[in-house]
PyMOL commands that place a pseudoatom at each C-alpha (Angstrom):
pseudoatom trace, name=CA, resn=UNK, resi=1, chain=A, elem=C, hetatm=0, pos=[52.557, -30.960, -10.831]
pseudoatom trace, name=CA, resn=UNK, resi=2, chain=A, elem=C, hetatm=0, pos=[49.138, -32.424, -10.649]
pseudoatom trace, name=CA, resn=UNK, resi=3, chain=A, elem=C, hetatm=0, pos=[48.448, -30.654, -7.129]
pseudoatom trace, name=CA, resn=UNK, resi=4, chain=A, elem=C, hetatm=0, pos=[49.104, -27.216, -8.613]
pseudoatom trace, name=CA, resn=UNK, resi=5, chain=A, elem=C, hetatm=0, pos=[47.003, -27.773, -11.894]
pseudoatom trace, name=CA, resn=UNK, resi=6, chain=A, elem=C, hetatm=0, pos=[44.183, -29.045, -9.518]
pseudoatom trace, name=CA, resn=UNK, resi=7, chain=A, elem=C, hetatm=0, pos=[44.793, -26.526, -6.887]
pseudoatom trace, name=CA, resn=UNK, resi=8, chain=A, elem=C, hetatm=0, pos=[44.840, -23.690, -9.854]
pseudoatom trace, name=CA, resn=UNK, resi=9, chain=A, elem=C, hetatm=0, pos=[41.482, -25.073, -11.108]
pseudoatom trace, name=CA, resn=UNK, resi=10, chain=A, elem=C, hetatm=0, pos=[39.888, -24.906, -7.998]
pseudoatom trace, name=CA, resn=UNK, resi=11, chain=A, elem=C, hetatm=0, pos=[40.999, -21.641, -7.629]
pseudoatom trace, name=CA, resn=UNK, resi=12, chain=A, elem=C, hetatm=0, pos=[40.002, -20.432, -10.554]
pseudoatom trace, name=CA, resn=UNK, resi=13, chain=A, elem=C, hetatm=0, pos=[36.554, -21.927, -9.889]
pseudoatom trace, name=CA, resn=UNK, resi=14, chain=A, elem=C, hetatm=0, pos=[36.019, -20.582, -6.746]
pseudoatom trace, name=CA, resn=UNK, resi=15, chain=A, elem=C, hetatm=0, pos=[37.125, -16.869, -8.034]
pseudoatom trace, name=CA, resn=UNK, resi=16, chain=A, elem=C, hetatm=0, pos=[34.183, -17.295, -10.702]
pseudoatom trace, name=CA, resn=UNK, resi=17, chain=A, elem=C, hetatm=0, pos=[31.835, -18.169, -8.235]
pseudoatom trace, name=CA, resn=UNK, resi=18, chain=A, elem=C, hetatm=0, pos=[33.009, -15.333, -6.177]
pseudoatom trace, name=CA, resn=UNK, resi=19, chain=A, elem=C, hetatm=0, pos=[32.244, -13.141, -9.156]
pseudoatom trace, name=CA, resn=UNK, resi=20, chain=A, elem=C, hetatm=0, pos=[29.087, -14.507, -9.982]
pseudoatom trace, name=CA, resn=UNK, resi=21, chain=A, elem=C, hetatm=0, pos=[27.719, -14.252, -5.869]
pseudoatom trace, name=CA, resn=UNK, resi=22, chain=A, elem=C, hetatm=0, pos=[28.864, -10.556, -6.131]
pseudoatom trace, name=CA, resn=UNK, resi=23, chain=A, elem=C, hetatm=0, pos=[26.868, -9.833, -9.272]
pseudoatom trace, name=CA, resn=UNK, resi=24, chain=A, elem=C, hetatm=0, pos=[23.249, -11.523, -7.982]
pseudoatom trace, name=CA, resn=UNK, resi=25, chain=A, elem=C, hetatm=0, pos=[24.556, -9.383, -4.677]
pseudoatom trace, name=CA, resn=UNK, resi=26, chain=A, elem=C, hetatm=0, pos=[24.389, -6.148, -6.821]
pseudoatom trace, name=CA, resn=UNK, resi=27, chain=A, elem=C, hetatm=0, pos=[21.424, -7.137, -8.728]
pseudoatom trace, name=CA, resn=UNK, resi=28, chain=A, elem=C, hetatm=0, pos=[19.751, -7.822, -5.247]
pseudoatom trace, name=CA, resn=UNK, resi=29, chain=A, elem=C, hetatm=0, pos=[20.769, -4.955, -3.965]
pseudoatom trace, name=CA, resn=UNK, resi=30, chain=A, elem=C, hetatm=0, pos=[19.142, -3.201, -7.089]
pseudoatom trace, name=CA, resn=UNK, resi=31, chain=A, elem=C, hetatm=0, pos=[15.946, -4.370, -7.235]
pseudoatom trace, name=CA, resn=UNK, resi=32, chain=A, elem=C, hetatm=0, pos=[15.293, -3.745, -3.820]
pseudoatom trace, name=CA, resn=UNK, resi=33, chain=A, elem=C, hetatm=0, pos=[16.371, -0.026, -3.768]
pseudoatom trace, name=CA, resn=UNK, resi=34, chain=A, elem=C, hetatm=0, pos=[13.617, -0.180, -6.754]
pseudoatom trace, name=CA, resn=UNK, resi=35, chain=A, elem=C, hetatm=0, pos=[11.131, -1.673, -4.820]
pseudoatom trace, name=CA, resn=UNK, resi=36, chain=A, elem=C, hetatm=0, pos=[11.659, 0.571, -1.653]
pseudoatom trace, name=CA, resn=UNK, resi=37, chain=A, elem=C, hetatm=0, pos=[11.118, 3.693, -4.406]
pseudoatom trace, name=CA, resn=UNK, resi=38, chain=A, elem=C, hetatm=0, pos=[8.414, 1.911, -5.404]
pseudoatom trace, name=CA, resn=UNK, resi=39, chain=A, elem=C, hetatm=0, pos=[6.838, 1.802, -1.662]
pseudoatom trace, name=CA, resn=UNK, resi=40, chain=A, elem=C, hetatm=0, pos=[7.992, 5.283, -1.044]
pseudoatom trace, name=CA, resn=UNK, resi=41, chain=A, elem=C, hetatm=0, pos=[5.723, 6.322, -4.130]
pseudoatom trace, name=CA, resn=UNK, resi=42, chain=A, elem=C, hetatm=0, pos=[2.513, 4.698, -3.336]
pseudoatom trace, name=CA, resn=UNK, resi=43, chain=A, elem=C, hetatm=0, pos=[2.979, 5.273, 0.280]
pseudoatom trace, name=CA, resn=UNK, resi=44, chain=A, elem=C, hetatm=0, pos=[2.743, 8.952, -0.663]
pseudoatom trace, name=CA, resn=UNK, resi=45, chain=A, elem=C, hetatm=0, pos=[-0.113, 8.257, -3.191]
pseudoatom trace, name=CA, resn=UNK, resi=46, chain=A, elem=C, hetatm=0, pos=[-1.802, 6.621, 0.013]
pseudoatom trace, name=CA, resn=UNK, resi=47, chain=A, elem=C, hetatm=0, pos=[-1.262, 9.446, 2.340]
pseudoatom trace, name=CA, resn=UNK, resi=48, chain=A, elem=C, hetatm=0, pos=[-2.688, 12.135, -0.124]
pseudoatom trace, name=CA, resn=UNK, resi=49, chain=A, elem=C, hetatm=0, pos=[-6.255, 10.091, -1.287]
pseudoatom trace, name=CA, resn=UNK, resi=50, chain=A, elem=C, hetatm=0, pos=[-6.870, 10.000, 2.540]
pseudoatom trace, name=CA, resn=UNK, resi=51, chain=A, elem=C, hetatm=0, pos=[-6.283, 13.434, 3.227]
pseudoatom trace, name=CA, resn=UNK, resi=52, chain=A, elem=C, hetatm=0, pos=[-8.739, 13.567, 0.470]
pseudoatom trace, name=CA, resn=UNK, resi=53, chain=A, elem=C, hetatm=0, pos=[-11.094, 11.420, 2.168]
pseudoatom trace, name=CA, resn=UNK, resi=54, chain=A, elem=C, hetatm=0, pos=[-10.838, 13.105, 5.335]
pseudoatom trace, name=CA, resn=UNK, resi=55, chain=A, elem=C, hetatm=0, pos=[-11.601, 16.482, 3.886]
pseudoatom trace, name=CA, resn=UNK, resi=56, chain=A, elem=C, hetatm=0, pos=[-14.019, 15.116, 1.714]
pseudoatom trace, name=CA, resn=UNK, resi=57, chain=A, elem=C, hetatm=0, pos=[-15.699, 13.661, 4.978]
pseudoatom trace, name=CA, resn=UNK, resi=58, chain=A, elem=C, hetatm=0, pos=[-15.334, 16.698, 6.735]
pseudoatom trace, name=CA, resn=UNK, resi=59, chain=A, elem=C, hetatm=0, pos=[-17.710, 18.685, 3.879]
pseudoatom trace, name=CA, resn=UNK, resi=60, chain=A, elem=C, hetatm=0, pos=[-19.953, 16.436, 4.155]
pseudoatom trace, name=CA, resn=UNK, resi=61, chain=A, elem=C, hetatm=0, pos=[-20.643, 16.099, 7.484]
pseudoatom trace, name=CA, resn=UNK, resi=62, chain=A, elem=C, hetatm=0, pos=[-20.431, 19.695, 7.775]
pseudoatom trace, name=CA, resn=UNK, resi=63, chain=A, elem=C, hetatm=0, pos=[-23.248, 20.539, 4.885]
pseudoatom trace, name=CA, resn=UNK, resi=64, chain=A, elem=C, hetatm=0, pos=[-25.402, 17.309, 6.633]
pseudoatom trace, name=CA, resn=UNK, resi=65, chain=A, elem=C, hetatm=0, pos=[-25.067, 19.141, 9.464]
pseudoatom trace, name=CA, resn=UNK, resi=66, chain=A, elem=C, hetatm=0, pos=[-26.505, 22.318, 8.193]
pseudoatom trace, name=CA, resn=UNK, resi=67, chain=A, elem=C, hetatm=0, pos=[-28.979, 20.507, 5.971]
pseudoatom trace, name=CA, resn=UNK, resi=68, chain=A, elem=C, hetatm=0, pos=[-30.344, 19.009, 9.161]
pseudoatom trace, name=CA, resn=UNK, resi=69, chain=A, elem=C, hetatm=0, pos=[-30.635, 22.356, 11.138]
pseudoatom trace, name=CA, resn=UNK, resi=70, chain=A, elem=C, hetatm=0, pos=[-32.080, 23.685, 8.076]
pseudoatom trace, name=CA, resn=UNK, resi=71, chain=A, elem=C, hetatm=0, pos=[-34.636, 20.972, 7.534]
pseudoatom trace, name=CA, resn=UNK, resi=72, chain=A, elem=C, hetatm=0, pos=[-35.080, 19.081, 11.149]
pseudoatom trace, name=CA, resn=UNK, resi=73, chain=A, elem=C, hetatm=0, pos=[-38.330, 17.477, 10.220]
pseudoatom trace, name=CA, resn=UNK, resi=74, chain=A, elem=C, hetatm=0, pos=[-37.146, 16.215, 7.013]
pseudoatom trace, name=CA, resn=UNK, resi=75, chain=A, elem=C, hetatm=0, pos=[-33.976, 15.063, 8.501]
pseudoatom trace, name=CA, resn=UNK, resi=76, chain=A, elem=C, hetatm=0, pos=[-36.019, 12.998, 10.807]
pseudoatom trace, name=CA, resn=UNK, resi=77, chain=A, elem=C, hetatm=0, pos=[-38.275, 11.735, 8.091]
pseudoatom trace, name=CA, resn=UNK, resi=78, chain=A, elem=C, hetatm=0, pos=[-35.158, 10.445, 6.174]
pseudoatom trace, name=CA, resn=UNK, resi=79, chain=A, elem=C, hetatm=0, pos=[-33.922, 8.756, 9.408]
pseudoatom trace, name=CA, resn=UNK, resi=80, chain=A, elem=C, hetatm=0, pos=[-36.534, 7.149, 10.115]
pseudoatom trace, name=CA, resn=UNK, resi=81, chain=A, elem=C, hetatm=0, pos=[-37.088, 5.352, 7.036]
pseudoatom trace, name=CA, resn=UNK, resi=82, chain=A, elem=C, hetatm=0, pos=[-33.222, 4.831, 6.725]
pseudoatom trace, name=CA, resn=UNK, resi=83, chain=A, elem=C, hetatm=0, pos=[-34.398, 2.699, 9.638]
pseudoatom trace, name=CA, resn=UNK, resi=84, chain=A, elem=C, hetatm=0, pos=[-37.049, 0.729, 8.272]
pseudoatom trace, name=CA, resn=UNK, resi=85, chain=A, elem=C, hetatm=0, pos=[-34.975, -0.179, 5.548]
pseudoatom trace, name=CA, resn=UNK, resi=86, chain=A, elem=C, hetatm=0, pos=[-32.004, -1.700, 7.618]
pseudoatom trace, name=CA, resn=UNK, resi=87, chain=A, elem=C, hetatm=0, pos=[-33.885, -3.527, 10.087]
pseudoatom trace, name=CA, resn=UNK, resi=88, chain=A, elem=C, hetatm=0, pos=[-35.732, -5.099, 6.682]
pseudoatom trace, name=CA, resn=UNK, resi=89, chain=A, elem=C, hetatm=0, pos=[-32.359, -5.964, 5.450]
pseudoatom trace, name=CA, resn=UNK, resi=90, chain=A, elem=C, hetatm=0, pos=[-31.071, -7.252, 8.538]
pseudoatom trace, name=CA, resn=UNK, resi=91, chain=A, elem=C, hetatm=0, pos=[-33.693, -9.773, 9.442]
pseudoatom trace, name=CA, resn=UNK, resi=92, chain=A, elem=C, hetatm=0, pos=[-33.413, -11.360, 6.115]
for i in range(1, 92): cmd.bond("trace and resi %d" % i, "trace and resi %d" % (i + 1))
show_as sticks, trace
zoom trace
């Protein structure tokens, strides 16, 4: 009689653990479909601000283009002391 009441216990112990593993399993399972979502979203947010960027750069390189056919000796001018100022702030 005392096997079977200790057997039963264990039993029932080992079905509440069972039920308790399952749970954190689900809530596991939960938060990481949330967090996946979560990638999916700023992945996407990501992939849009650098299409952005790229055409952003694009624009720009295509007006400094035509600024610089436009203006040659000024676009030389500004190079030149672009120059000047980076070597100064290099060899410091």
């Amino acid at each position: 009689m005392k096997d079977s009441a200790t057997k039963s216990t264990v039993e029932d112990i080992a079905t509440r653990a069972r039920l308790r593993v399952d749970a954190a399993a689900d809530t596991v399972d939960e938060n990481i479909e949330d967090v996946a979502g979560r990638f999916a979203d700023i992945e996407a947010q990501l992939r849009d601000a650098g299409d952005r960027l790229l055409e952003s750069a694009r624009v720009l390189s295509a007006e400094t283009s035509k600024h610089t056919r436009q203006h040659p000796l000024a676009a030389i001018g500004i190079a030149f002391a672009a120059g000047i100022v980076v070597s100064k702030l290099l060899r410091r």
